[in-house]
PDB file of N, H, CA, C and O in Angstrom:
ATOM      1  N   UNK A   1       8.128   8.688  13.819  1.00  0.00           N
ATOM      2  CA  UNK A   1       7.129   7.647  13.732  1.00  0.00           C
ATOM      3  C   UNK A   1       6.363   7.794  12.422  1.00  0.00           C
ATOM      4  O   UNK A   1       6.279   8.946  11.997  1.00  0.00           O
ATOM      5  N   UNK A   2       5.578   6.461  11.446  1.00  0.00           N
ATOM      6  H   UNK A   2       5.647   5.525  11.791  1.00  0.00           H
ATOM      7  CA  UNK A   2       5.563   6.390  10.200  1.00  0.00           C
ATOM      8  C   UNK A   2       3.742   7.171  10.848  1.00  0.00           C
ATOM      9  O   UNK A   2       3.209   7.102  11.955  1.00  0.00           O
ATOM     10  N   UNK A   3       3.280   7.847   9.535  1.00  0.00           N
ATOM     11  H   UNK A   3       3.713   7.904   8.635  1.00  0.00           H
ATOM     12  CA  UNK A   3       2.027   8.474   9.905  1.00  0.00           C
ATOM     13  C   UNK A   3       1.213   6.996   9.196  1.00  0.00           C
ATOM     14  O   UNK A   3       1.814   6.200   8.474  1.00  0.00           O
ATOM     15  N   UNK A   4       0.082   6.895   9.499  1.00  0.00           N
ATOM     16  H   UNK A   4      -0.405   7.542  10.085  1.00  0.00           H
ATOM     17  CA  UNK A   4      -1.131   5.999   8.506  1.00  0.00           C
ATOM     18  C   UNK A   4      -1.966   6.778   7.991  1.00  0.00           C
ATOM     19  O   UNK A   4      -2.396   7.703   8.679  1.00  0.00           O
ATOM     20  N   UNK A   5      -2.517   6.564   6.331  1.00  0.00           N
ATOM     21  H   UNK A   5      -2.168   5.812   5.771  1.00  0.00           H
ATOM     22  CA  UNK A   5      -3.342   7.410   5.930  1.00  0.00           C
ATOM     23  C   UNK A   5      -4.538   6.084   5.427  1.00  0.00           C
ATOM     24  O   UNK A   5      -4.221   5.174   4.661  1.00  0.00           O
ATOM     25  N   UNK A   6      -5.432   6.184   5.829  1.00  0.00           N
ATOM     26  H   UNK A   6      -5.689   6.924   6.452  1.00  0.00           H
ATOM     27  CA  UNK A   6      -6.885   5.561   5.173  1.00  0.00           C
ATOM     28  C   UNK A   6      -6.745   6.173   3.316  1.00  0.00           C
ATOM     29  O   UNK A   6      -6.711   7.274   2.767  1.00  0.00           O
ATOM     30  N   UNK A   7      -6.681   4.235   2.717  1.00  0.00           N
ATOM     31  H   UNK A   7      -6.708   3.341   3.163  1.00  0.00           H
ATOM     32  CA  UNK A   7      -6.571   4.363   1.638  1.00  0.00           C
ATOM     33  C   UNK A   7      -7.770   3.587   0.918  1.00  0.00           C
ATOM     34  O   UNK A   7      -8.034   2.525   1.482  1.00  0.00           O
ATOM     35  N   UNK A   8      -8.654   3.913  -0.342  1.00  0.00           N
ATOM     36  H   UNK A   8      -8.440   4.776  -0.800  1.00  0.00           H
ATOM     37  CA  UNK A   8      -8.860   2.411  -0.878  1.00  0.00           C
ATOM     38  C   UNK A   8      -8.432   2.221  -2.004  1.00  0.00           C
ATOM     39  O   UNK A   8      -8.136   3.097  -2.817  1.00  0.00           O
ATOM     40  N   UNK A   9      -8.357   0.970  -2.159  1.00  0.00           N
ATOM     41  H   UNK A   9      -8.597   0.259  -1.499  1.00  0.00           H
ATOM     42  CA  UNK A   9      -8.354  -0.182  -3.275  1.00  0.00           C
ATOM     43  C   UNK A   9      -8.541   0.157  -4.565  1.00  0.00           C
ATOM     44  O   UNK A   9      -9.472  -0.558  -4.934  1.00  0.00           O
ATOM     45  N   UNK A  10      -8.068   1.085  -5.799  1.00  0.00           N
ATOM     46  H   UNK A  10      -7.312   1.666  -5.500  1.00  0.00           H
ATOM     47  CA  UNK A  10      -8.473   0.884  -6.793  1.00  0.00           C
ATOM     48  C   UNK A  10      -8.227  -0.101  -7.662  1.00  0.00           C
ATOM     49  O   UNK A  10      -9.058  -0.252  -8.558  1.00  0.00           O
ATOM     50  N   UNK A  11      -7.530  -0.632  -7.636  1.00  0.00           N
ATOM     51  H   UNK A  11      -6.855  -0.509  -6.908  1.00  0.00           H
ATOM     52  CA  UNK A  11      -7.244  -1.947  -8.422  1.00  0.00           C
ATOM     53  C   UNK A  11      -6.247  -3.140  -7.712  1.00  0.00           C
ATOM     54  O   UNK A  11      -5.194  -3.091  -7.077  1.00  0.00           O
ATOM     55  N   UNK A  12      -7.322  -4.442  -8.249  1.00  0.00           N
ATOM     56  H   UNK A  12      -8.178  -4.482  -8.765  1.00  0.00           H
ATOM     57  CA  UNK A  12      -6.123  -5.507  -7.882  1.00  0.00           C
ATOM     58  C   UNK A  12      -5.809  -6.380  -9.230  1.00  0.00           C
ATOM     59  O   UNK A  12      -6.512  -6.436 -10.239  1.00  0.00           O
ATOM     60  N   UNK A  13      -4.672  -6.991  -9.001  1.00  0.00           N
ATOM     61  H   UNK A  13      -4.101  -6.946  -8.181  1.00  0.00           H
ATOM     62  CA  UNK A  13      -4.496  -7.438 -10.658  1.00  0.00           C
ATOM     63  C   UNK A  13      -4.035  -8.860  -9.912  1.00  0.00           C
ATOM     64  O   UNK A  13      -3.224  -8.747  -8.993  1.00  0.00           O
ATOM     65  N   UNK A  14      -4.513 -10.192 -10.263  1.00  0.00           N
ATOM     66  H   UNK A  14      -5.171 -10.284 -11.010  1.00  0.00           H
ATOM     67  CA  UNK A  14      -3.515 -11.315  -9.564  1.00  0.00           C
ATOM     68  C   UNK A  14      -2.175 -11.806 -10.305  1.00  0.00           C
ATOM     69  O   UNK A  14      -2.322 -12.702 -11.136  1.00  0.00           O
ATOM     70  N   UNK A  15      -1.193 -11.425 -10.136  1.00  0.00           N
ATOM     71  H   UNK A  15      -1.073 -10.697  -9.461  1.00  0.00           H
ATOM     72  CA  UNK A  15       0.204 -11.807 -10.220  1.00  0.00           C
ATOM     73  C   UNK A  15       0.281 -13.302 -10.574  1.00  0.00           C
ATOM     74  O   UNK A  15       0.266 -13.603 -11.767  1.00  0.00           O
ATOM     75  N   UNK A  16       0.350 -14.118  -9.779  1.00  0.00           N
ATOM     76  H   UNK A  16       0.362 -13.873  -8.810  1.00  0.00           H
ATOM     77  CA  UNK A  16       0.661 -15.389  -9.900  1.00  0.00           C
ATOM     78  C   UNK A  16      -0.481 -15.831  -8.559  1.00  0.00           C
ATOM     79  O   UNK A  16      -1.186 -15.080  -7.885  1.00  0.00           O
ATOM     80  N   UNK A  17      -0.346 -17.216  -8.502  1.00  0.00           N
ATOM     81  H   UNK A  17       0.227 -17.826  -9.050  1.00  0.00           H
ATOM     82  CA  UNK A  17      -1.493 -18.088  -7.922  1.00  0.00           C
ATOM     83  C   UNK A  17      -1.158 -17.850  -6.390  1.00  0.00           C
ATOM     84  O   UNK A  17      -1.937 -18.316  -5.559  1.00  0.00           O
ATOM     85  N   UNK A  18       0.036 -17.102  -5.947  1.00  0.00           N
ATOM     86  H   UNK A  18       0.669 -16.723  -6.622  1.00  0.00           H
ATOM     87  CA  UNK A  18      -0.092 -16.250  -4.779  1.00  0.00           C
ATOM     88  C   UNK A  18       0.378 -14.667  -4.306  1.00  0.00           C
ATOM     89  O   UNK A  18       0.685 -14.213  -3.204  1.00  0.00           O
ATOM     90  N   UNK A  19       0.297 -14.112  -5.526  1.00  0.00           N
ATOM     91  H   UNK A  19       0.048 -14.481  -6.422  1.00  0.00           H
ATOM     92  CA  UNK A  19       0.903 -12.796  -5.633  1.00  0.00           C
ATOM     93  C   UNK A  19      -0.106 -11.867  -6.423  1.00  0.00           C
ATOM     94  O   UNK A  19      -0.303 -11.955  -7.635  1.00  0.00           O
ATOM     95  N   UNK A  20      -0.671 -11.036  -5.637  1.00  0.00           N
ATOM     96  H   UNK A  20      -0.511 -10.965  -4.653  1.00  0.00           H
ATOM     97  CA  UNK A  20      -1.316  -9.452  -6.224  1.00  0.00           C
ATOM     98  C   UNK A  20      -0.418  -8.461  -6.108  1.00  0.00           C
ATOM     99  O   UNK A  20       0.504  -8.237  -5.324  1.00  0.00           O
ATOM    100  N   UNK A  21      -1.056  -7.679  -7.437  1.00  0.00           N
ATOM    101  H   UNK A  21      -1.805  -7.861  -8.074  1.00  0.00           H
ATOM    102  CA  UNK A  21      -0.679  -6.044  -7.047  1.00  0.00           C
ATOM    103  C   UNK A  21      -1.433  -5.222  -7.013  1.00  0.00           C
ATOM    104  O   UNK A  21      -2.140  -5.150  -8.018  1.00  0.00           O
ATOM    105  N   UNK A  22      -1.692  -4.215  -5.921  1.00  0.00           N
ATOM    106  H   UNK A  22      -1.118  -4.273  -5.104  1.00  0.00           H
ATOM    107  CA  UNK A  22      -2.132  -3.647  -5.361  1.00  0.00           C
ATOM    108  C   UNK A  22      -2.293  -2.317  -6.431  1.00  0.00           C
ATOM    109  O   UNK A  22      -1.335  -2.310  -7.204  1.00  0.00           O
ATOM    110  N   UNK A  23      -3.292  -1.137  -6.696  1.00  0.00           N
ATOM    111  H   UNK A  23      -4.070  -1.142  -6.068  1.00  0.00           H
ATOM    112  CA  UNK A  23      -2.970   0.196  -6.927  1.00  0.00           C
ATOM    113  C   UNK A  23      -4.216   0.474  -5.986  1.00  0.00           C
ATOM    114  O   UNK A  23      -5.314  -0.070  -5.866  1.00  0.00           O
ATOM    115  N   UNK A  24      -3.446   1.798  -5.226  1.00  0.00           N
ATOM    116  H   UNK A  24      -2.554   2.240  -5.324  1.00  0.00           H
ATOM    117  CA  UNK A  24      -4.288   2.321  -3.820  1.00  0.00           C
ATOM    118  C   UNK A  24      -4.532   3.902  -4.947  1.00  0.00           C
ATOM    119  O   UNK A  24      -3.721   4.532  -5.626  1.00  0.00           O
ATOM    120  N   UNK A  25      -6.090   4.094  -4.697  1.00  0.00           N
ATOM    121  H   UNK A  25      -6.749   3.583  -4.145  1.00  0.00           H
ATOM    122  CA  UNK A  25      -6.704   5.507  -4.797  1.00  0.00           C
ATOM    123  C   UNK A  25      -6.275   6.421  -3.850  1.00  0.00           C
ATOM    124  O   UNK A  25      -6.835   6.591  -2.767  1.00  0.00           O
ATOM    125  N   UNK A  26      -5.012   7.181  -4.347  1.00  0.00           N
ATOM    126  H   UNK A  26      -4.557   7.043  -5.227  1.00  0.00           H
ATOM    127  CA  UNK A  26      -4.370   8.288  -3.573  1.00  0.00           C
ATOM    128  C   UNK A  26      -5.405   9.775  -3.652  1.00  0.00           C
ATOM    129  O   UNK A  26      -6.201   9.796  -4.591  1.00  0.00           O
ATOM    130  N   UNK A  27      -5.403  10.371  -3.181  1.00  0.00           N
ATOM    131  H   UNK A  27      -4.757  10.354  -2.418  1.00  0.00           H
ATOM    132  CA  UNK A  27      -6.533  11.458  -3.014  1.00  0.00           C
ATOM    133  C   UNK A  27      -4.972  12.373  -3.449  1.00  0.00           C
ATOM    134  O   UNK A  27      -3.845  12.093  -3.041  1.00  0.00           O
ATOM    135  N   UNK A  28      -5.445  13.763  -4.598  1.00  0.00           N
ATOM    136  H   UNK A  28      -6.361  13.991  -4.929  1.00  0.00           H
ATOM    137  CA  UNK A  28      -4.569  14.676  -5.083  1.00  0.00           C
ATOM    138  C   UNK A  28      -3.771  15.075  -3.760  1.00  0.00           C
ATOM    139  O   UNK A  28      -2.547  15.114  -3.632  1.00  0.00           O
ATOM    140  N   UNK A  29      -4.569  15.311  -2.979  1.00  0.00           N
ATOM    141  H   UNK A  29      -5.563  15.279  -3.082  1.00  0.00           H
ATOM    142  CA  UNK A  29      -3.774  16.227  -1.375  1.00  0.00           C
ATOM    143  C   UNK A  29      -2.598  15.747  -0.878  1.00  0.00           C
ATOM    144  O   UNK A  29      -1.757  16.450  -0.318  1.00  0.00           O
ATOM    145  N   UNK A  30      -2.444  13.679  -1.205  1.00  0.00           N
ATOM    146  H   UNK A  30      -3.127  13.107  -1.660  1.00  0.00           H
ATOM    147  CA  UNK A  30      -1.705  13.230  -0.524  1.00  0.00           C
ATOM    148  C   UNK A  30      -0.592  12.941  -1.736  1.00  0.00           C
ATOM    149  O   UNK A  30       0.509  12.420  -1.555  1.00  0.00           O
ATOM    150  N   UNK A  31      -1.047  13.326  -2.814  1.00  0.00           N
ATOM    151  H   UNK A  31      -1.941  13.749  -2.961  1.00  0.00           H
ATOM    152  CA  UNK A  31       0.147  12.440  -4.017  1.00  0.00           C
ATOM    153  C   UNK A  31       2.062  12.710  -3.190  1.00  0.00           C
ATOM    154  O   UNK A  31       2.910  11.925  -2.766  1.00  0.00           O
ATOM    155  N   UNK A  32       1.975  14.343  -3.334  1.00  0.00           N
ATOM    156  H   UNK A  32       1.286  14.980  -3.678  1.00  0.00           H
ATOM    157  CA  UNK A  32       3.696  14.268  -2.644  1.00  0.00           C
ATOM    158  C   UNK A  32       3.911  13.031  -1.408  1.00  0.00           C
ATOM    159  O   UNK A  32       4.914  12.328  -1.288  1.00  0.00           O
ATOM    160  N   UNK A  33       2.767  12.995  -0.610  1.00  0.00           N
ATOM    161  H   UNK A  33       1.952  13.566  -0.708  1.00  0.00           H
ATOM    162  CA  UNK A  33       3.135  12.038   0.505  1.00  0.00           C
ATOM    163  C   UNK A  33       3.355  10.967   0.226  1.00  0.00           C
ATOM    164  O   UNK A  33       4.034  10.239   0.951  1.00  0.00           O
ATOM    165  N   UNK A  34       2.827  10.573  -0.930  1.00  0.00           N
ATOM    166  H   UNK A  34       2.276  11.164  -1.519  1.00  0.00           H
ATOM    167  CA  UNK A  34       2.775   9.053  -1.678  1.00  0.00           C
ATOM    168  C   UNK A  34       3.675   8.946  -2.920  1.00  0.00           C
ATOM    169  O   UNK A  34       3.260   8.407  -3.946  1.00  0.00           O
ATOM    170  N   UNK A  35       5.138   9.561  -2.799  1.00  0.00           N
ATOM    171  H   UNK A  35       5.475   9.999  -1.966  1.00  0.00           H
ATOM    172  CA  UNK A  35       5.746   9.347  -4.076  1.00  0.00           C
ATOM    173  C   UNK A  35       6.789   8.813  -3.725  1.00  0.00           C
ATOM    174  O   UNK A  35       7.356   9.168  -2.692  1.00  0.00           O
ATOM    175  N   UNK A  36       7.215   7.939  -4.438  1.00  0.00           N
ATOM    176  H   UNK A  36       6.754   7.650  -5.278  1.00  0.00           H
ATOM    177  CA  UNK A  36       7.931   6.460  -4.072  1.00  0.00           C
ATOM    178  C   UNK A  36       9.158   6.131  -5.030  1.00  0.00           C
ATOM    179  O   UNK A  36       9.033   6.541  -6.184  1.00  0.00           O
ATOM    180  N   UNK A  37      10.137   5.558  -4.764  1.00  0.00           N
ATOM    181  H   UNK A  37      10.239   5.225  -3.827  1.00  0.00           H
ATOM    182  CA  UNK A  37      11.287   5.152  -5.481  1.00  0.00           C
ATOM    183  C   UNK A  37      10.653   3.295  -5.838  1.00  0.00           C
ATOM    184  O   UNK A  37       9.573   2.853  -5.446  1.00  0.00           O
ATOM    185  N   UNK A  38      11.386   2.754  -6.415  1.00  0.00           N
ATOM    186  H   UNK A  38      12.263   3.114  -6.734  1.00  0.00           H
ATOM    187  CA  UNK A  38      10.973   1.116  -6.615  1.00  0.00           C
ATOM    188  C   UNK A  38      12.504   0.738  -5.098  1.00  0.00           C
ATOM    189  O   UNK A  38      13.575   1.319  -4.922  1.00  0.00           O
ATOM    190  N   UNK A  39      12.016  -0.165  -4.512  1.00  0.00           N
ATOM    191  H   UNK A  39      11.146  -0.637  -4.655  1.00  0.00           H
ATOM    192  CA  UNK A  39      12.584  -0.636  -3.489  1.00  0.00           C
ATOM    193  C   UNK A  39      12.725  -0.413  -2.333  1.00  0.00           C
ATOM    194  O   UNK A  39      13.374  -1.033  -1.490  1.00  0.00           O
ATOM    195  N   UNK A  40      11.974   0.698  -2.231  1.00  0.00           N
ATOM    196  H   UNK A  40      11.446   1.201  -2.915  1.00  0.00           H
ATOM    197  CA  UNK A  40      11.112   1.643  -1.144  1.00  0.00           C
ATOM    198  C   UNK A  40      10.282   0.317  -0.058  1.00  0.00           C
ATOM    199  O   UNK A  40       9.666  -0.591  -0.617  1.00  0.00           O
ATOM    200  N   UNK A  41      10.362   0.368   1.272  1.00  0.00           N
ATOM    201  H   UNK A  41      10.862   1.105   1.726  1.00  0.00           H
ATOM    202  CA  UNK A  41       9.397  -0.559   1.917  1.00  0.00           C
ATOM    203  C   UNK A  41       7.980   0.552   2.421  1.00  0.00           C
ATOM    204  O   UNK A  41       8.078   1.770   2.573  1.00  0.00           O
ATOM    205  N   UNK A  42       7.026  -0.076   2.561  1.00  0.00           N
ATOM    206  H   UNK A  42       6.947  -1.065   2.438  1.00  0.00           H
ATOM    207  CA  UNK A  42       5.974   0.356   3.372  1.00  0.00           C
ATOM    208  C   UNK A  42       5.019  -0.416   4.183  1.00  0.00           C
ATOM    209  O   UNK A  42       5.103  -1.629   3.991  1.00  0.00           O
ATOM    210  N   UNK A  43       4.278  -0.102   4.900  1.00  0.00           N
ATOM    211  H   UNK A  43       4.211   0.883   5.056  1.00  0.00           H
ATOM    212  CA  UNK A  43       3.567  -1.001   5.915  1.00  0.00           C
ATOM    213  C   UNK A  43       2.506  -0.386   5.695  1.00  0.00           C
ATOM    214  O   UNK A  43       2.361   0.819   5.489  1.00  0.00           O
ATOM    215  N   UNK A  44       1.462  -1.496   5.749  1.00  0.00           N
ATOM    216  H   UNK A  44       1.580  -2.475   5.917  1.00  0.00           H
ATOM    217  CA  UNK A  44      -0.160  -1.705   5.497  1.00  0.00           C
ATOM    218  C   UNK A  44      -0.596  -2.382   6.611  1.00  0.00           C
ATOM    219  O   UNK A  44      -0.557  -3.609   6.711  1.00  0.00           O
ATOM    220  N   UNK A  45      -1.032  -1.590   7.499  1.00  0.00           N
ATOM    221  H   UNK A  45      -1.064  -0.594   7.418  1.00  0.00           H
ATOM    222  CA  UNK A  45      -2.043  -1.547   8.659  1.00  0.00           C
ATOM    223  C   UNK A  45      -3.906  -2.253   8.396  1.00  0.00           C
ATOM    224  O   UNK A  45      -4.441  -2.380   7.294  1.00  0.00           O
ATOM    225  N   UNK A  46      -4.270  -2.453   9.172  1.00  0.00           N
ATOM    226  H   UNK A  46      -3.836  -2.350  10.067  1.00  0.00           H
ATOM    227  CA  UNK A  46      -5.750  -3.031   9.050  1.00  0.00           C
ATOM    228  C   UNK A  46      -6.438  -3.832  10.129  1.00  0.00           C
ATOM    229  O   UNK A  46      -6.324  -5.029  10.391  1.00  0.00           O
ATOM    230  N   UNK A  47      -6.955  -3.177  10.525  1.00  0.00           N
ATOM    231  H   UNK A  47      -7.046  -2.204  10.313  1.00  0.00           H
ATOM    232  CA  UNK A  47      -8.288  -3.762  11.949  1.00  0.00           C
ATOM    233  C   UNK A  47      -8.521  -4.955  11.523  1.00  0.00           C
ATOM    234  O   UNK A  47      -8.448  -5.020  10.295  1.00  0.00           O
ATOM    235  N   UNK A  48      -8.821  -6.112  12.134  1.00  0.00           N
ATOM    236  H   UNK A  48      -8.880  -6.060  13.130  1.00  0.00           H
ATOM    237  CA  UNK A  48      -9.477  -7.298  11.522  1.00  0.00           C
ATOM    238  C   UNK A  48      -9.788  -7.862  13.189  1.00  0.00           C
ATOM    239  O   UNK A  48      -8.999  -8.204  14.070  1.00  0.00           O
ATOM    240  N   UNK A  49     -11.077  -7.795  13.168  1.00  0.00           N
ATOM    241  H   UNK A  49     -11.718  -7.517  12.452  1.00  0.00           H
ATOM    242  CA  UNK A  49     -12.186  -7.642  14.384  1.00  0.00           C
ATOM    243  C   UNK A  49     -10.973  -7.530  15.788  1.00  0.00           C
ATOM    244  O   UNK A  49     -10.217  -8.298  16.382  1.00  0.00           O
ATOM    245  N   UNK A  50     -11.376  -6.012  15.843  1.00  0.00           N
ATOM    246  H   UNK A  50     -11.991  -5.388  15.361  1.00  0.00           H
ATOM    247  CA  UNK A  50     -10.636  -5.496  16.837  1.00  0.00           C
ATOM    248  C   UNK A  50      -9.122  -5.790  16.631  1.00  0.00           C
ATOM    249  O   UNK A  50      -8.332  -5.067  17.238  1.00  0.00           O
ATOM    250  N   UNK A  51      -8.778  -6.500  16.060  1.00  0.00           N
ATOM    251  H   UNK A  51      -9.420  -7.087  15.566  1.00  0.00           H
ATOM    252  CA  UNK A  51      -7.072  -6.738  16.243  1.00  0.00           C
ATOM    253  C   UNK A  51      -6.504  -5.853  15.025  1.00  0.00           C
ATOM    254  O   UNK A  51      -7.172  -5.759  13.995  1.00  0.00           O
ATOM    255  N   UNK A  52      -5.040  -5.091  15.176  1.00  0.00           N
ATOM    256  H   UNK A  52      -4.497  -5.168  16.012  1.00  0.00           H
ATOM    257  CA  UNK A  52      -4.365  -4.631  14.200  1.00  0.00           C
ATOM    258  C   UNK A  52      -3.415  -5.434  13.728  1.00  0.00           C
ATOM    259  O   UNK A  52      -2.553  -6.057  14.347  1.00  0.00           O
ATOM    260  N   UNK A  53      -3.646  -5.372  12.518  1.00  0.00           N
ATOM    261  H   UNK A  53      -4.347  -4.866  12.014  1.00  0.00           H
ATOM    262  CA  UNK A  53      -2.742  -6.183  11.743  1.00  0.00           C
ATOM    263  C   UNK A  53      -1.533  -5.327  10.625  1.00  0.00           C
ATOM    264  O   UNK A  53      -1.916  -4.436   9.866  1.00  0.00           O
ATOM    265  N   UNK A  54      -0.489  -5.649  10.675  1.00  0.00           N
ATOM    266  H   UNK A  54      -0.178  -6.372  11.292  1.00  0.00           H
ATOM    267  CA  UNK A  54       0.515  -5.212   9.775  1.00  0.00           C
ATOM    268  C   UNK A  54       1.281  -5.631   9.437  1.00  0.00           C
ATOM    269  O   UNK A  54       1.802  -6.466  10.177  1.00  0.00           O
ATOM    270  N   UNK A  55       1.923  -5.364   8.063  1.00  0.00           N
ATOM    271  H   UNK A  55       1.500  -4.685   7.463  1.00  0.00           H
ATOM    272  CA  UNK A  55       2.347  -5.920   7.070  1.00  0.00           C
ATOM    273  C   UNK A  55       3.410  -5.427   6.367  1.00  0.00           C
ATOM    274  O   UNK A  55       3.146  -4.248   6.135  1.00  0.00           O
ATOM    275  N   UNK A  56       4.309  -5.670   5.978  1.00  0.00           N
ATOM    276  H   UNK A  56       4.524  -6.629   6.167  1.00  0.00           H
ATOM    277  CA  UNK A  56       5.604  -4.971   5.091  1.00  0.00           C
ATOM    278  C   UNK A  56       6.105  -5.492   3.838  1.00  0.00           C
ATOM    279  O   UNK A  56       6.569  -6.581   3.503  1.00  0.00           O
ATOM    280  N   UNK A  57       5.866  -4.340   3.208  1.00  0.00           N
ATOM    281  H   UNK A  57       5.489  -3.454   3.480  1.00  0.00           H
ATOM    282  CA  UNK A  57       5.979  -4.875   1.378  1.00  0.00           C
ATOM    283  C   UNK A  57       7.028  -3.918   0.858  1.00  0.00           C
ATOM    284  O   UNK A  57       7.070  -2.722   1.148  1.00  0.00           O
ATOM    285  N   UNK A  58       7.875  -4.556   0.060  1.00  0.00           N
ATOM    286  H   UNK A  58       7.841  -5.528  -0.175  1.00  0.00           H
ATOM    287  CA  UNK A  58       8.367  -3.558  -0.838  1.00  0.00           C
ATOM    288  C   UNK A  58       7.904  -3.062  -2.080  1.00  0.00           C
ATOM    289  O   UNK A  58       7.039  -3.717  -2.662  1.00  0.00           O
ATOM    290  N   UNK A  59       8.353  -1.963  -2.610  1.00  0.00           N
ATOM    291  H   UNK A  59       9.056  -1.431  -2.137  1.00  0.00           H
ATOM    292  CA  UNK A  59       7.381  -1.340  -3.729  1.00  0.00           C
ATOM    293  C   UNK A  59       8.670  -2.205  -5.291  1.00  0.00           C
ATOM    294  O   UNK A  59       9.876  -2.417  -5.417  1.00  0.00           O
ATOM    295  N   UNK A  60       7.740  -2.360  -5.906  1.00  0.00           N
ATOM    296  H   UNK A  60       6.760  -2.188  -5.804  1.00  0.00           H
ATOM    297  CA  UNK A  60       8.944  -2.964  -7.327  1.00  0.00           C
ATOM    298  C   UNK A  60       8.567  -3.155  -8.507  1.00  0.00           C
ATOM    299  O   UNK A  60       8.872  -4.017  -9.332  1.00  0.00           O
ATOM    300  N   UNK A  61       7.435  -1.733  -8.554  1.00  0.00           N
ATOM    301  H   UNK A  61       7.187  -1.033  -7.883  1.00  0.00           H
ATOM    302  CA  UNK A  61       7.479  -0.904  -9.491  1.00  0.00           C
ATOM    303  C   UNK A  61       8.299   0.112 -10.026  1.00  0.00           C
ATOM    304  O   UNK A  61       9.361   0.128  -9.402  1.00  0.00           O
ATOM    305  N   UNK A  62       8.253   1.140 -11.096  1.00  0.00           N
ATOM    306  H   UNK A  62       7.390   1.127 -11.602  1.00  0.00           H
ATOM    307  CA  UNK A  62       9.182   1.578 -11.404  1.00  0.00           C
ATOM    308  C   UNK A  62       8.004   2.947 -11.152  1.00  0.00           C
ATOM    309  O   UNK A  62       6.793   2.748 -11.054  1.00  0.00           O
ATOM    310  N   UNK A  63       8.629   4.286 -11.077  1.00  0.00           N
ATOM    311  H   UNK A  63       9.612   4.447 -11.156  1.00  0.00           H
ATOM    312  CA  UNK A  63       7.725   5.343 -10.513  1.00  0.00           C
ATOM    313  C   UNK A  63       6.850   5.807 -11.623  1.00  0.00           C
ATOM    314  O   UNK A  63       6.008   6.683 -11.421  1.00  0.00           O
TER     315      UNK A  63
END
């Protein structure tokens, strides 16, 4: 089962008139946990009043 780690937001950049990219403030402790190939999927979790919400993105950056 995938673990969730509480991340925030250091940067958003807007892509196109419906596309951001995301860079999440990884804390040093977690970098190995957070090292990624480009085409890699991940899921982004988030409460939104009482309800969980999730989401699946692929990564398509280059490392």
């Amino acid at each position: 089962m995938s673990k969730f780690h509480p991340l925030r937001i250091a940067h958003i950049a807007r892509e196109t008139r419906d596309a951001v990219a995301l860079t999440f403030d990884v804390p040093p402790a977690l970098a190995q946990t957070f090292r990624f190939v480009q085409g890699q999927h991940l899921t982004l979790r988030a409460d939104i009043a009482n309800d969980e919400l999730r989401r699946f993105y692929s990564i398509c950056s280059a490392v």
